[in-house]
C-alpha positions in Angstrom: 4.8 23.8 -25.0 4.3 24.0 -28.4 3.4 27.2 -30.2 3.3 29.0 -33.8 6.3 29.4 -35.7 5.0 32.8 -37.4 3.6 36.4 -37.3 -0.2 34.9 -36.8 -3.7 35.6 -35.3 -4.0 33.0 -32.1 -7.4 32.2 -31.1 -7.5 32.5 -27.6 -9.1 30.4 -25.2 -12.6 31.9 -25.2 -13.0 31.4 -29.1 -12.8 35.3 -29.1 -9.5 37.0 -28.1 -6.2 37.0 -30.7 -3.1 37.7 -29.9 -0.7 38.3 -32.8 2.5 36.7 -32.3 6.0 36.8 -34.3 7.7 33.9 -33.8 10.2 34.1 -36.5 13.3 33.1 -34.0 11.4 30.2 -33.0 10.9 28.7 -36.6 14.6 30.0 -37.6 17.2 30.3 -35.0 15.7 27.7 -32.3 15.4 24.8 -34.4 19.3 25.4 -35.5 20.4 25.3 -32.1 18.2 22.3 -31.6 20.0 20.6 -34.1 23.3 21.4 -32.2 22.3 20.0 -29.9 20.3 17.1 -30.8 23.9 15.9 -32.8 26.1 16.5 -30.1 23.7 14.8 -27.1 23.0 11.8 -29.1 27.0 10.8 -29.7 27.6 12.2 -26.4 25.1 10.2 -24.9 25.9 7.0 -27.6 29.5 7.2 -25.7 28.3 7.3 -22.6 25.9 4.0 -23.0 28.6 2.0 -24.9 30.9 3.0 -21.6 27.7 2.4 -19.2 27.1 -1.2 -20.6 30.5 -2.5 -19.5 29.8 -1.7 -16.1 28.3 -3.2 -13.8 25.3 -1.7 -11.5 27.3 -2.9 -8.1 26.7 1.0 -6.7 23.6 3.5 -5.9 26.5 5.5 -7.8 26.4 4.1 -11.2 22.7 3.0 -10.9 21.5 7.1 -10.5 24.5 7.7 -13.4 22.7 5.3 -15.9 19.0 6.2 -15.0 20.4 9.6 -15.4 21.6 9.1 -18.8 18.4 7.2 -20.1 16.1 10.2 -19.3 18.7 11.8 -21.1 18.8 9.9 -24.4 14.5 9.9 -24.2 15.3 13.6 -24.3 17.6 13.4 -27.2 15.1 11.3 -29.1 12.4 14.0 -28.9 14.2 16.7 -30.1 13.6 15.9 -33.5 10.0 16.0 -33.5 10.2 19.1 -32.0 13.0 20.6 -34.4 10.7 19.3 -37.2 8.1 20.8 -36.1 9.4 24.3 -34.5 10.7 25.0 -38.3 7.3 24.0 -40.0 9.3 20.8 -42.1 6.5 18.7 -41.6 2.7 18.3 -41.8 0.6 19.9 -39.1 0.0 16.3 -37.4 3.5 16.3 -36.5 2.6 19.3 -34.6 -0.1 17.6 -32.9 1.9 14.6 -32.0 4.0 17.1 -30.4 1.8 18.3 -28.0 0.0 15.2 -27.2 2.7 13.5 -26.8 6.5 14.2 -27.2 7.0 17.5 -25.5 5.1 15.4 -22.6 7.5 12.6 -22.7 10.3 15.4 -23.2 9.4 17.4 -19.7 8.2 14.0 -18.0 12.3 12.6 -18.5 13.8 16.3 -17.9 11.9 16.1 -14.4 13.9 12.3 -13.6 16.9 14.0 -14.7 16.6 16.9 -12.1 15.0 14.8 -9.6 18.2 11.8 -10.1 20.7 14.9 -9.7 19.4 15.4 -6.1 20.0 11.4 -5.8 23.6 11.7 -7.3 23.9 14.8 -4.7 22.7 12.9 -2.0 24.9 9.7 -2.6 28.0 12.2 -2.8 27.1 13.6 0.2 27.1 10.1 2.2 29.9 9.1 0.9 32.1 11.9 1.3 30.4 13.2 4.6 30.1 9.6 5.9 32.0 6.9 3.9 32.8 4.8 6.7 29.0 4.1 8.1 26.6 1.5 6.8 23.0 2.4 5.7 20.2 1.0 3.8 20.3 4.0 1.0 24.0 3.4 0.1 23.0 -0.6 -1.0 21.9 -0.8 -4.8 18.7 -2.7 -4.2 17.5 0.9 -2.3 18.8 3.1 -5.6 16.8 0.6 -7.6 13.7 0.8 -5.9 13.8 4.6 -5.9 15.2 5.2 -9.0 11.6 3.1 -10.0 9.5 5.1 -8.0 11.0 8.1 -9.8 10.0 6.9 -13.3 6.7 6.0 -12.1 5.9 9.2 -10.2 6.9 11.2 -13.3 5.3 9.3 -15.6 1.7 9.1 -13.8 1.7 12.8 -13.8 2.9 13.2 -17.2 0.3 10.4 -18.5 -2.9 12.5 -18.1 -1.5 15.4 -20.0 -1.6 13.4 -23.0 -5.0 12.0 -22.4 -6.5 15.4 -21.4 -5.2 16.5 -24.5 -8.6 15.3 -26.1 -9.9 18.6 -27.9 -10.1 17.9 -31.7 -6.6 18.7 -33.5 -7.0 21.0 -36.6 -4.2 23.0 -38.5 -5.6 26.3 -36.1 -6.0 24.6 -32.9 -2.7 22.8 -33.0 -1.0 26.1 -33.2 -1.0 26.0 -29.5 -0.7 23.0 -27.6 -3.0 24.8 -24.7 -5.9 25.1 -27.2 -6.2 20.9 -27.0 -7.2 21.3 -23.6 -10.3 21.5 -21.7 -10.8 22.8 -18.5 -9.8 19.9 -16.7 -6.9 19.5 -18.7 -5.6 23.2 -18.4 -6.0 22.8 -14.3 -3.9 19.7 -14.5 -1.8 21.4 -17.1 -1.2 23.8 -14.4 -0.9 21.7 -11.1 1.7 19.7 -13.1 3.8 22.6 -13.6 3.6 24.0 -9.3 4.8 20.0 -8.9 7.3 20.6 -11.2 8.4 23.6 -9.7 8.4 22.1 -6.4 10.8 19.3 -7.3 13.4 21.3 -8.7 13.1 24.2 -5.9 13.2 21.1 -2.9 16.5 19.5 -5.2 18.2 22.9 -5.7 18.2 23.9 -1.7 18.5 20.2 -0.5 21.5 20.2 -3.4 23.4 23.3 -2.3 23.1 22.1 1.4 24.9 18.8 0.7 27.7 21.0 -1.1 28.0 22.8 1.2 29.0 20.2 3.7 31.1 18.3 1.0 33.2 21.6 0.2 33.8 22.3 3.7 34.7 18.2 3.9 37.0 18.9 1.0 38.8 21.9 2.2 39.4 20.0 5.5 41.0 17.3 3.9 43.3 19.6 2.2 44.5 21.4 4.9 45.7 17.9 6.1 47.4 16.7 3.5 48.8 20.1 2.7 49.2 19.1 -0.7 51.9 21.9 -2.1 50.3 20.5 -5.7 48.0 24.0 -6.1 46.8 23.4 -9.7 45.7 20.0 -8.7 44.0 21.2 -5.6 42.0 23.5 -7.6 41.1 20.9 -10.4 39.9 18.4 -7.9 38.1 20.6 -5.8 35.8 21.8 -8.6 35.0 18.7 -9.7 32.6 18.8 -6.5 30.4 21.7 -7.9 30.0 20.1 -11.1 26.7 18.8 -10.8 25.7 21.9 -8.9 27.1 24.4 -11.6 25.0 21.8 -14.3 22.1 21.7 -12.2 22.2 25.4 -12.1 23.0 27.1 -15.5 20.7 24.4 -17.1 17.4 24.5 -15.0 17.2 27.4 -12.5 16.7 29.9 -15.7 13.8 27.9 -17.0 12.2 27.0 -13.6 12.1 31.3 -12.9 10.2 31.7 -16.4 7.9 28.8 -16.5 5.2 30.0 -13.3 4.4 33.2 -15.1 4.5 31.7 -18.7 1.6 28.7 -17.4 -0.3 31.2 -16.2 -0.3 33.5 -19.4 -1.4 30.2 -21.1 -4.0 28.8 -18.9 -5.4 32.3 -18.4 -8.7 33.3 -20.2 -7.8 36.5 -19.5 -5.1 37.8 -22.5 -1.9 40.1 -21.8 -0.5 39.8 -25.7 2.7 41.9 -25.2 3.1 40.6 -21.7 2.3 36.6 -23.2 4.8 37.3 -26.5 7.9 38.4 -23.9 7.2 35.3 -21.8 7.0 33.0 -24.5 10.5 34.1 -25.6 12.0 34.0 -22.3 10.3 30.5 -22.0 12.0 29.3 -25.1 14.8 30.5 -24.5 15.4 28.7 -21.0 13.9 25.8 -22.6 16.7 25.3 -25.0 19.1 25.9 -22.2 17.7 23.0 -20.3 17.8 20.8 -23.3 21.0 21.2 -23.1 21.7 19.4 -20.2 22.1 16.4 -22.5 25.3 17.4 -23.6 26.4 18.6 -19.8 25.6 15.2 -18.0 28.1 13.1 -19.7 30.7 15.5 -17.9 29.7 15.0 -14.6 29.9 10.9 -15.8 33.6 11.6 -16.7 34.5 14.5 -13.5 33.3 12.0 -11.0 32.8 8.5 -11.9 36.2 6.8 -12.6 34.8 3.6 -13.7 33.3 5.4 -16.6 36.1 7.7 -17.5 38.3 3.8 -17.5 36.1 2.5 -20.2 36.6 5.5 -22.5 39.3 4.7 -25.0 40.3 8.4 -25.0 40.8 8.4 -21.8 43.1 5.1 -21.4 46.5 6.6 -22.4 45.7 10.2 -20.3 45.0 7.4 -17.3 47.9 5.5 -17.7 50.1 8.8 -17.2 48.5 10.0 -14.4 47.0 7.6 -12.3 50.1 7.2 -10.0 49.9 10.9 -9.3 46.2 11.1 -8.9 44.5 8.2 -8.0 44.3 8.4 -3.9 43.2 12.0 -4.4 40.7 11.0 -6.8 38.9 8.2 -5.3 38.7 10.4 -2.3 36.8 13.5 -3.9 35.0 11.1 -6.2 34.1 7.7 -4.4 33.0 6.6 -8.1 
């Protein structure tokens, strides 16, 4: 969430308590990476939709891949607000819109992410595991109807942290997005975020479970073949952790910092040293989720091939290598 972006006295909860804080990395260096990332995800992400558009949703595959990359671009889209607003470049009703509503929107579409990831997982897993038996969750009328129950489940609990955010905004209050809260709002504030935690926690063990099985799938298959090709062995057999190793170095670091850090917000009672270490660590796993924008759009082109064929880059690489590679590929991938 949202918080000041200098060396300031913060009102705390009870009207009483202050807890200097400097936030000078926040308002300087943050907003710089931000912007790194904010160019790079938005023509990463512009690729990937011009690429997405010419194909058809004919898989549960491609459908997770393109609800995937839409929670992704609504990501990209609030980072500038937030960039903005991190570096004090705009009025302090920027700051409140923020809170209200884009960092909302911003975690809301970060949780379909996480939560489609454990789809692509899953789909992976059938089709690697089991490609050859029929079931009602490989058809693309079952990814659709999930996929919709993901955006809906996300966005009903996302919805009444904007409306509980109904404390008058001033250029104090709106220093900290907490301080918009009542008490109702800071108890769903903080049921939200044990949700939260609970759907990434059930997709990361559920996720390195199917893995698990694929790699052991995988190394069976090359034993096999006995494929005397060791570099491509290698290359094709990390493609299967990709989504894992995203999954991983993008959320788990935020997902171990953000219990503690709700806590130290929500609290009445005020640890200032203990609250000014979390909110750094918070920030800074915060930035490395936001950059799972720019880490998606490799897992589109390490395992779908239908993408990776619509990408003029790719077209003269695929031409000289798809003799070689294209029955191992379709194996490990199934895109």
């Amino acid at each position: 969430m949202l918080e000041p972006a200098n060396a300031t006295g913060m009102q705390g909860f009870n009207g009483s308590e202050r807890c200097p804080r400097d936030t000078r990395i926040t308002q300087l260096v943050f907003p710089t990476l931000y912007t790194g990332v904010f160019l790079a995800g938005a023509l990463l992400n512009t690729l990937a939709l011009w690429a997405f558009l010419r194909i058809p949703s004919s898989s549960t595959f491609v459908i997770y891949l393109k609800n995937t990359l839409v929670a992704d671009l609504i990501m990209t889209l609030t980072l500038p607000f937030k960039i903005l607003s991190d570096a004090h470049l705009g009025p302090w009703q920027l700051r409140a819109f923020v809170c209200r509503f884009s960092s909302v929107v911003f975690y809301e579409a970060m949780y379909v992410g996480i939560t489609l990831l454990g789809l692509i997982a899953f789909d992976r897993f059938l089709k690697i595991v089991r490609p050859f038996e029929k079931s009602f969750v490989k058809k693309p009328a079952f990814a659709k109807t999930v996929t919709v129950f993901v955006w809906l489940l996300l966005f009903s609990m996302s919805l009444p942290n904007m409306i509980l955010n109904d404390k008058e905004a001033t250029p104090v209050s709106v220093k900290k997005c907490a301080s918009l809260k009542g008490p109702l709002g800071l108890w769903w504030h903080r049921l939200v975020n044990y949700v939260s935690q609970g759907i990434f926690w059930t997709v990361f063990v559920l996720m390195l479970l199917f893995y698990m099985v694929i790699a052991k799938k995988v190394y069976d298959s090359y034993k096999k073949v006995k494929s005397k090709d060791g570099q491509s062995k290698k290359r094709l057999g990390g493609k299967v952790f990709v989504v894992l190793a995203v999954f991983f170095l993008c959320f788990a670091p935020f997902h171990f910092t953000r219990v503690p850090y709700t806590h130290s917000q929500t609290s009445s009672k005020k640890d200032c040293a203990l609250e000014n270490r979390l909110f750094i660590a918070k920030e800074t796993t915060l930035f490395l989720a936001a950059t799972n924008i720019c880490m998606d759009p490799l897992i589109y082109i390490f395992l779908c091939k239908r993408f990776t064929e619509r990408l003029p880059c790719m077209r003269c690489r695929r031409a000289s290598h798809q003799e070689q590679q294209s029955s191992q590929t379709d194996h490990i991938t199934l895109g």
